[in-house]
TILUM-670439 format. One line per field, with one value per residue (C-alpha): residue number from 1; x, y, z. Coordinates in pm, 1 decimal. Each point is the difference from the previous one (the first is absolute). Example, Ala and Ser with C-alpha at 12.3 -4.5 7.8 and 13.67 -1.06 7.14 Angstrom:
BEGIN
num	c(1, 2)
east	c(1230.0, 137.0)
north	c(-450.0, 344.0)
up	c(780.0, -66.0)
// end
This chain:
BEGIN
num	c(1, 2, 3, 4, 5, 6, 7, 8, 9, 10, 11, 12, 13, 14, 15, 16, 17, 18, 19, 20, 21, 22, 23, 24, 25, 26, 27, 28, 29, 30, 31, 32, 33, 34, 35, 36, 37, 38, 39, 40, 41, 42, 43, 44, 45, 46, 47, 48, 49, 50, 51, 52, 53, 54, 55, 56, 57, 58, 59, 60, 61, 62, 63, 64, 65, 66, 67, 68, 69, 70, 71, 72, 73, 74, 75, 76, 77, 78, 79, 80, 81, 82, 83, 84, 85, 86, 87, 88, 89, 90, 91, 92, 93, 94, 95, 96, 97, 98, 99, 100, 101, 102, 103, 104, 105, 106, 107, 108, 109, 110, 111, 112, 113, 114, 115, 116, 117, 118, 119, 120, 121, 122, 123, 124, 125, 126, 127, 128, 129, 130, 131, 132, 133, 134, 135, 136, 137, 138, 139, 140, 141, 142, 143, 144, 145, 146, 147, 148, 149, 150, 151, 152, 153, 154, 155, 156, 157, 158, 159, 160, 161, 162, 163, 164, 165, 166, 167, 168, 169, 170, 171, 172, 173, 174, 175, 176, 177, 178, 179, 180, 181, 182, 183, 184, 185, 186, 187, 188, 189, 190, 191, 192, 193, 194, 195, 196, 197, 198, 199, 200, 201, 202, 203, 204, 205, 206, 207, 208, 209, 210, 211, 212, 213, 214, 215, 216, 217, 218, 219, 220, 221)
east	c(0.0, 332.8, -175.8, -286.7, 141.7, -82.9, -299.8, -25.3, 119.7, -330.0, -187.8, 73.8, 9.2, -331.4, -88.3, 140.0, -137.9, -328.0, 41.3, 74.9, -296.4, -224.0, 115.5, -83.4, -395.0, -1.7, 121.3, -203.4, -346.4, 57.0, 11.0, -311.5, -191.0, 48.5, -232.7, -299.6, 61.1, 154.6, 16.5, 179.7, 272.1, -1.4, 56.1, 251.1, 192.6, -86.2, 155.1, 338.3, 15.6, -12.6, 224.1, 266.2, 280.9, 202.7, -354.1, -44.4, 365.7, 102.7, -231.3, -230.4, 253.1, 142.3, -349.7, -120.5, 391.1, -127.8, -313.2, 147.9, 284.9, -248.4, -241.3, 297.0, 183.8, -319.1, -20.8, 386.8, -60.4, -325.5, 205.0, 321.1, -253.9, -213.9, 328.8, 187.0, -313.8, 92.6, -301.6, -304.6, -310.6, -134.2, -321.6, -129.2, -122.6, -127.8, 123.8, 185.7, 271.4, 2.9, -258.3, -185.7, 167.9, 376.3, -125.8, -164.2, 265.5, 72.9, -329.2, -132.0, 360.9, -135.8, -306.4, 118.6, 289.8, -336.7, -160.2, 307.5, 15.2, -367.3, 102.7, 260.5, -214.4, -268.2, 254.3, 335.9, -48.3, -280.9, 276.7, 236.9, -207.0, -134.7, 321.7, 250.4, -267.6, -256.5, 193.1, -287.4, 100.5, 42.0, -332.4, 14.2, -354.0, -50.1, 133.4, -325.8, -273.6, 209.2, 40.4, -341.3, -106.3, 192.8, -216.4, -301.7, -4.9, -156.7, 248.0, 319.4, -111.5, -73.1, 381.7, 119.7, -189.7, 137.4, 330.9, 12.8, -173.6, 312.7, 244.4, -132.4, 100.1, 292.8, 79.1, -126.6, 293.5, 298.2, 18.4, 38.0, 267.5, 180.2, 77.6, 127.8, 189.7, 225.8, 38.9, -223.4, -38.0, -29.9, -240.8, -201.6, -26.1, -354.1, -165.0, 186.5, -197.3, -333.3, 127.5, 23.6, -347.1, -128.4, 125.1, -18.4, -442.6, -16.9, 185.5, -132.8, -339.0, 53.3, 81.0, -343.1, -177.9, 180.2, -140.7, -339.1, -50.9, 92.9, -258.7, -292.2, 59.3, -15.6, -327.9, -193.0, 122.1)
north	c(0.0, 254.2, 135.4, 80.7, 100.2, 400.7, 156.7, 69.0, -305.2, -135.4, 186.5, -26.1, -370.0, 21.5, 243.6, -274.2, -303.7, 192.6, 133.0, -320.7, -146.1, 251.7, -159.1, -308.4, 103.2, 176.4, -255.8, -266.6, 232.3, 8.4, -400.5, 21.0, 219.4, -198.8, -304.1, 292.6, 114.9, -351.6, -316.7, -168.3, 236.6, -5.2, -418.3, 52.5, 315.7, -195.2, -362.7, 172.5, 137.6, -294.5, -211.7, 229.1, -121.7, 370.8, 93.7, -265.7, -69.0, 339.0, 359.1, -201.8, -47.1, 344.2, 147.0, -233.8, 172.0, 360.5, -51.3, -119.4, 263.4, 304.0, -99.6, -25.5, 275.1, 186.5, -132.1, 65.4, 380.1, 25.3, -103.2, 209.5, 320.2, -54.3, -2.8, 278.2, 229.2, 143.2, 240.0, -149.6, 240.7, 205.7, -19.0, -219.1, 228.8, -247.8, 63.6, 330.5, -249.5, -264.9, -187.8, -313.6, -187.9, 85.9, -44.3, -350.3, -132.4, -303.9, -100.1, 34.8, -203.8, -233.8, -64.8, -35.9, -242.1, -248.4, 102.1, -124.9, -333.8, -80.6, 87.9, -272.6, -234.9, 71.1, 7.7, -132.7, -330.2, -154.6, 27.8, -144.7, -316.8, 24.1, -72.3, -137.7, -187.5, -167.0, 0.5, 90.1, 90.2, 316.7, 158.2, 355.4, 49.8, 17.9, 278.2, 195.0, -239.7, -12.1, 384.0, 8.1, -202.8, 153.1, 257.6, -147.3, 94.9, 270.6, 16.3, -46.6, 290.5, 209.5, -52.1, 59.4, 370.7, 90.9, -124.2, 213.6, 302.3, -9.2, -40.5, 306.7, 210.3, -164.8, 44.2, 397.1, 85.6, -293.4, 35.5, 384.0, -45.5, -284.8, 242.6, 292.8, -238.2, -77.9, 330.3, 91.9, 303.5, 248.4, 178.3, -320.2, -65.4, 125.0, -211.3, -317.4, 94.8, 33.6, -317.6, -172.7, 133.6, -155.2, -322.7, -37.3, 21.2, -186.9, -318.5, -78.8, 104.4, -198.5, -319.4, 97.9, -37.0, -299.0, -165.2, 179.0, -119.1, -378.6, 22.2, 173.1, -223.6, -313.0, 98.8, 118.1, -368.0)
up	c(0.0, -6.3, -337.2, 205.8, 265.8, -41.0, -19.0, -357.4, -127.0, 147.1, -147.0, -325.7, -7.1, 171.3, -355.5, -205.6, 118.2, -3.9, -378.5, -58.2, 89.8, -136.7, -333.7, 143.4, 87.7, -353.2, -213.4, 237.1, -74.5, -414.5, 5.2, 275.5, -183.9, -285.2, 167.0, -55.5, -386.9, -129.0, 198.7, -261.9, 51.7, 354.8, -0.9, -262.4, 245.7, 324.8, -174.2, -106.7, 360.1, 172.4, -200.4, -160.9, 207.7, -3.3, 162.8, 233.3, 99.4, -10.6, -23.4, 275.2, 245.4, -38.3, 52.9, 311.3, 122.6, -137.8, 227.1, 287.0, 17.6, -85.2, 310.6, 197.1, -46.9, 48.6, 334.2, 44.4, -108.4, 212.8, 318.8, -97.9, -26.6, 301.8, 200.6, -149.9, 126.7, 267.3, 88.9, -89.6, -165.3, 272.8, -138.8, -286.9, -308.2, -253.4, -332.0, 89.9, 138.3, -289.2, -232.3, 134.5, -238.9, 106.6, 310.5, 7.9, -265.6, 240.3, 37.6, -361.6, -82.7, 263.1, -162.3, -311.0, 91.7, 175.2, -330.3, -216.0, 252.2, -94.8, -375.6, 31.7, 131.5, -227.2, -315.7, 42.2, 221.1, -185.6, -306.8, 187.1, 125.4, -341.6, -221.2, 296.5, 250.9, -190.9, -327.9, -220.6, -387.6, -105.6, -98.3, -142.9, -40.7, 413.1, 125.4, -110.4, 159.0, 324.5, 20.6, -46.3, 254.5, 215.1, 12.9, 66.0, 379.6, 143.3, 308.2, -245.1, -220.4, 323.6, 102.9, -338.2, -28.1, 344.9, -72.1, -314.6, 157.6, 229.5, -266.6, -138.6, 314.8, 22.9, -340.1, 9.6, 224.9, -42.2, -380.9, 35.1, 221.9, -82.9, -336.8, 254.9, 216.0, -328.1, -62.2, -300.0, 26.5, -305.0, -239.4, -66.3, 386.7, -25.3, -307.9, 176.5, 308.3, -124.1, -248.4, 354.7, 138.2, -310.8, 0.9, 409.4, -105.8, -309.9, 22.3, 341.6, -139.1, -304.2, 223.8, 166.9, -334.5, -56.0, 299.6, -14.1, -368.1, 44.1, 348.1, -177.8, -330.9, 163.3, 224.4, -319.7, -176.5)
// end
């Protein structure tokens, strides 16, 4: 941890890690979103992902390590800044202070990290008992029937639009700063911000849709 041993340093790999997995939840969304517009394409996306073996054997690993390091640094910052305060605020002003979100970072990242272990077992471990336990064949026409299904409970769906709904404020203030914390800071500092606003309300709304869409489908079929 001698990298990390300064304050800064911290920081920035906390910006990193969580730039890098903004990628992640964007490029994850486009192949999600594809299960609403063309299933076809979504089985043919969601095959390739689980048995390209640079994917699986590689990019995986690195982002279960992305995931992982992000929630704990946070946790590592969050303890490093409560402790370098020395006076605490006389008086709690709201907003005046900071935002909710900066403020509640650790428990929207909570919620989302629960949210992400339910994801897993939703997602990843069926795979894995799928191709390694019970040795079935490959089938690339099941991803989209399984998704589906998925979604079928009320009570999964719930978790899913409160997960998301916290993503979003975590989202609204993290991305923003994970750009400052690396130091961009120039003329286009502005349109990146508002970029960020943007994409902190539509790819957490579009994984709402996602989730609302396969619910309502099924209950009207």
């Amino acid at each position: 941890m001698g990298l990390l041993s300064s304050s800064i340093a911290r920081k920035v790999a906390m910006a990193l890690s969580g730039l890098f997995l903004v990628f992640f939840l964007a490029q994850h969304f486009v192949i999600n979103f594809t299960s609403v517009i063309a299933p076809d394409t979504f089985n043919s996306w969601s095959h390739f992902m689980g048995t390209n073996g640079l994917v699986q054997g590689v990019l995986q690993p690195i982002l279960i390590f992305g995931v992982i390091f992000h929630f704990v640094m946070g946790f590592v910052l969050e303890i490093k800044n409560r402790n370098a305060r020395a006076v605490k605020y006389a008086s709690y002003k709201g907003s005046a202070n900071a935002s909710w979100a900066s403020r509640n970072m650790i428990i929207s990242g909570l919620v989302i990290l629960a949210f992400l272990g339910l994801h897993f077992y939703d997602f990843w471990i069926p795979e894995i008992v799928h191709k390694y336990i019970e040795s079935h064949p490959e089938d690339p026409t099941r991803y989209y029937a399984e998704t589906v299904h998925k979604f079928e409970s009320h009570s999964r769906v719930i978790i899913y639009v409160i997960a998301f709904i916290l993503l979003a404020v975590h989202l609204w203030h993290g991305f923003a700063s994970a750009f400052q914390s690396v130091g961009f800071n120039n003329k286009y500092s502005r349109g990146l911000k508002g970029f960020t606003k943007a994409f902190a309300i539509v790819i957490p709304a579009g994984f709402i849709f996602i989730a609302l869409y396969h619910h309502i489908n099924h209950l009207i079929h």
